[in-house]
ZAPAFI-196878 format. One record per residue (C-alpha): residue number from 1; chain; x, y, z. Coordinates in Angstrom, 3 decimals. Layout:
<nodes>
{NUM, A, {X, Y, Z}}
...
</nodes>
This chain:
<nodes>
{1, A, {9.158, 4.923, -5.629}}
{2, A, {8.154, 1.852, -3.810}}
{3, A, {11.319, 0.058, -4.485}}
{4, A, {13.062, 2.994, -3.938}}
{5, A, {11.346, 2.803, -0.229}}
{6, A, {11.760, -0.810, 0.463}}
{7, A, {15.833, -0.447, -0.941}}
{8, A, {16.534, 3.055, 1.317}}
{9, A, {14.689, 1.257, 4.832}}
{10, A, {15.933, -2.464, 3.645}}
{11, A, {12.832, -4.267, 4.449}}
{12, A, {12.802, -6.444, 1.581}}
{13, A, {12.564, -9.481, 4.086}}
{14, A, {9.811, -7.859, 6.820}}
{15, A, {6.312, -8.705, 7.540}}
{16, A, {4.054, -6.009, 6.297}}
{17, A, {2.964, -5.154, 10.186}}
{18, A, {6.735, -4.376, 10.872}}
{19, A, {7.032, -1.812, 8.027}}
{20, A, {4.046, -0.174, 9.194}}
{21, A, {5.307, -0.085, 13.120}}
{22, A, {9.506, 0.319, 12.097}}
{23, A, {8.749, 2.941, 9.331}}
{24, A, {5.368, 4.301, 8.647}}
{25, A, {4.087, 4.913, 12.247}}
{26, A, {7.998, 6.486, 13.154}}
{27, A, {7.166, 9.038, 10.126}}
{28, A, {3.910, 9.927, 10.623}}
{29, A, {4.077, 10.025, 14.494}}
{30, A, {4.554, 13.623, 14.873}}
{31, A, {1.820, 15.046, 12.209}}
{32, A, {-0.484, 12.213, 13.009}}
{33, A, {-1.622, 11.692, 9.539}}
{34, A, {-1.527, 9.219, 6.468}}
{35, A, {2.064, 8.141, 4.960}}
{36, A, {0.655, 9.887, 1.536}}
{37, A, {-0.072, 13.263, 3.478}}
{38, A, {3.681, 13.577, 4.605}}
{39, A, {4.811, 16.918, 2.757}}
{40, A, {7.628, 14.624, 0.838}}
{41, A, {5.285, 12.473, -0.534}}
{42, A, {3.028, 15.330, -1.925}}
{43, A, {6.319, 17.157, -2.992}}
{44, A, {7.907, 14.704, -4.969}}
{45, A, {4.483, 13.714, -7.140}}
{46, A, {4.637, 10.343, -5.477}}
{47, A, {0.578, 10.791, -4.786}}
{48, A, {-1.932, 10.876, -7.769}}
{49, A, {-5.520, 8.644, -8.541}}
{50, A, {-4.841, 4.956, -7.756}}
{51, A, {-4.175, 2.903, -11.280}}
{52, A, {-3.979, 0.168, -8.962}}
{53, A, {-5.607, -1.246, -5.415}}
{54, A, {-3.324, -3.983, -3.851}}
{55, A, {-5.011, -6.065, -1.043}}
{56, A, {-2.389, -7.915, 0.815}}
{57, A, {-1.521, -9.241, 4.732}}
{58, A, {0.184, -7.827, 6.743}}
{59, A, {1.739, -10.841, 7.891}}
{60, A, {3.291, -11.901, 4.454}}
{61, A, {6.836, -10.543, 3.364}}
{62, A, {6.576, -6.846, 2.188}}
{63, A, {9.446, -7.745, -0.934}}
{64, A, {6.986, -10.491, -2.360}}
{65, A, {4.343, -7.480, -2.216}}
{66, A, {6.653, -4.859, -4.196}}
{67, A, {7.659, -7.575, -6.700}}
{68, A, {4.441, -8.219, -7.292}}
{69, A, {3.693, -4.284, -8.238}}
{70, A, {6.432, -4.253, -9.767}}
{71, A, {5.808, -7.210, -12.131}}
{72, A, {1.952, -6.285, -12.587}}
{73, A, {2.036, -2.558, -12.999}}
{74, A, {3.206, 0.099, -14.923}}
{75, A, {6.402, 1.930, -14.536}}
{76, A, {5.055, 5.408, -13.012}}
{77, A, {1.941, 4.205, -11.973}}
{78, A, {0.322, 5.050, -8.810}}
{79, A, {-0.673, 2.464, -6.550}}
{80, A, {-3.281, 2.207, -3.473}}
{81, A, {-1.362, 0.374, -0.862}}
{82, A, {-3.737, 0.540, 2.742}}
{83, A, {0.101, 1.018, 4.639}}
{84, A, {0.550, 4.554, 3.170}}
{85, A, {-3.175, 5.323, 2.119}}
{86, A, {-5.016, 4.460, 5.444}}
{87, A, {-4.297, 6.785, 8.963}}
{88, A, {-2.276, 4.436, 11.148}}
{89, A, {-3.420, 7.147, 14.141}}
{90, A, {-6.988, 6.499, 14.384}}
{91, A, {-8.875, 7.841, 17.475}}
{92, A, {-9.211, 5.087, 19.712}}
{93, A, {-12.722, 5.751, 20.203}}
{94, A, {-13.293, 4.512, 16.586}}
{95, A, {-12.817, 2.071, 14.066}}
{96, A, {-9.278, 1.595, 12.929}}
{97, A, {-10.505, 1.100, 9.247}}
{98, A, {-13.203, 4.239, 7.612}}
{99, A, {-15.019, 5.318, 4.788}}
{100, A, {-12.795, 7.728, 4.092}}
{101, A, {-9.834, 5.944, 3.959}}
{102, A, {-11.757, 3.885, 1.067}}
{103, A, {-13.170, 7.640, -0.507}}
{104, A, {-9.099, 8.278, -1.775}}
{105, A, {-9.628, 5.478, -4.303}}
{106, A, {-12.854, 6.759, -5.596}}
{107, A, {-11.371, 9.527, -7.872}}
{108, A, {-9.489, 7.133, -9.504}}
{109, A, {-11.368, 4.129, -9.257}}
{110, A, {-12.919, 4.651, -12.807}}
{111, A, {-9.115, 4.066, -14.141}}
{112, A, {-7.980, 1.445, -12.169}}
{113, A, {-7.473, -1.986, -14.361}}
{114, A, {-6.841, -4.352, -12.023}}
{115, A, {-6.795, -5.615, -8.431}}
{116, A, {-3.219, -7.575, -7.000}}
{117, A, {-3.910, -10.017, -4.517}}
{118, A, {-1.351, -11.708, -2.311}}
{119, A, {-2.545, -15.075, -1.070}}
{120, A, {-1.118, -18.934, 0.278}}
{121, A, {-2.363, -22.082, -0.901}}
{122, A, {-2.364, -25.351, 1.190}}
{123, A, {0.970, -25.802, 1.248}}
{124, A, {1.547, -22.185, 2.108}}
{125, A, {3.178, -21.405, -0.985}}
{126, A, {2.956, -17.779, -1.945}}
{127, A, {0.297, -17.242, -5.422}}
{128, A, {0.250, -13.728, -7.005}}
{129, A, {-2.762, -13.167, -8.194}}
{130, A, {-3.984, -10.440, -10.521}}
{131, A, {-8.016, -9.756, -11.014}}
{132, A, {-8.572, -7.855, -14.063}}
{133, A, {-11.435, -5.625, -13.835}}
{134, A, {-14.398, -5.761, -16.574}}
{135, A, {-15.731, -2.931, -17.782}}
</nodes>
């Protein structure tokens, strides 16, 4: 599904923060609510208990972010991404980020394997990391 996204809105080459404000916000405007609440996401069995929790900025390329899914988890598998997980509409009157925007990865936490983390080195080279999870 996620590649399926990033093909169909060709953002391949975009900052995280501009698929949020070019895509996600457009498609949630209207209902207010999460990317995963939209009823084509919960119709097509795109939304299920996270097998894996990406952390990621928003200001590195979203295509290095799917590849990196791609490459480090399994075909089918869901994945907790903060862009479709997390309400982009919070009440200004609160904080942008809540505990119940963390609670959705709870049911599945106890499944997840690993953690995919996005970061630069000195030279601001791109490293793909993947944290395995003991249990």
């Amino acid at each position: 599904w996620l590649v399926d996204f990033t093909t169909e809105h060709r953002c391949w080459t975009w900052p995280t923060w501009k698929v949020v404000r070019d895509i996600v916000k457009p498609m949630t405007a209207r209902a207010r609510c999460r990317y995963t609440e939209l009823p084509s996401m919960r119709a097509g069995g795109n939304v299920g208990p996270a097998q894996l929790f990406v952390s990621h900025a928003w200001a590195a390329m979203w295509g290095h972010l799917v590849a990196a899914v791609v490459a480090s988890a399994p075909r089918g598998a869901h994945v907790w991404l903060d862009v479709f997980a997390v309400l982009q509409w919070p009440d200004p009157s609160e904080q942008t980020f809540k505990d119940e925007d963390l609670r959705q990865l709870r049911p599945g936490s106890g499944r997840m394997e690993c953690t995919l983390m996005k970061t630069r080195d000195a030279s601001n080279n791109t490293a793909i990391r993947t944290l395995l999870f003991q249990r």
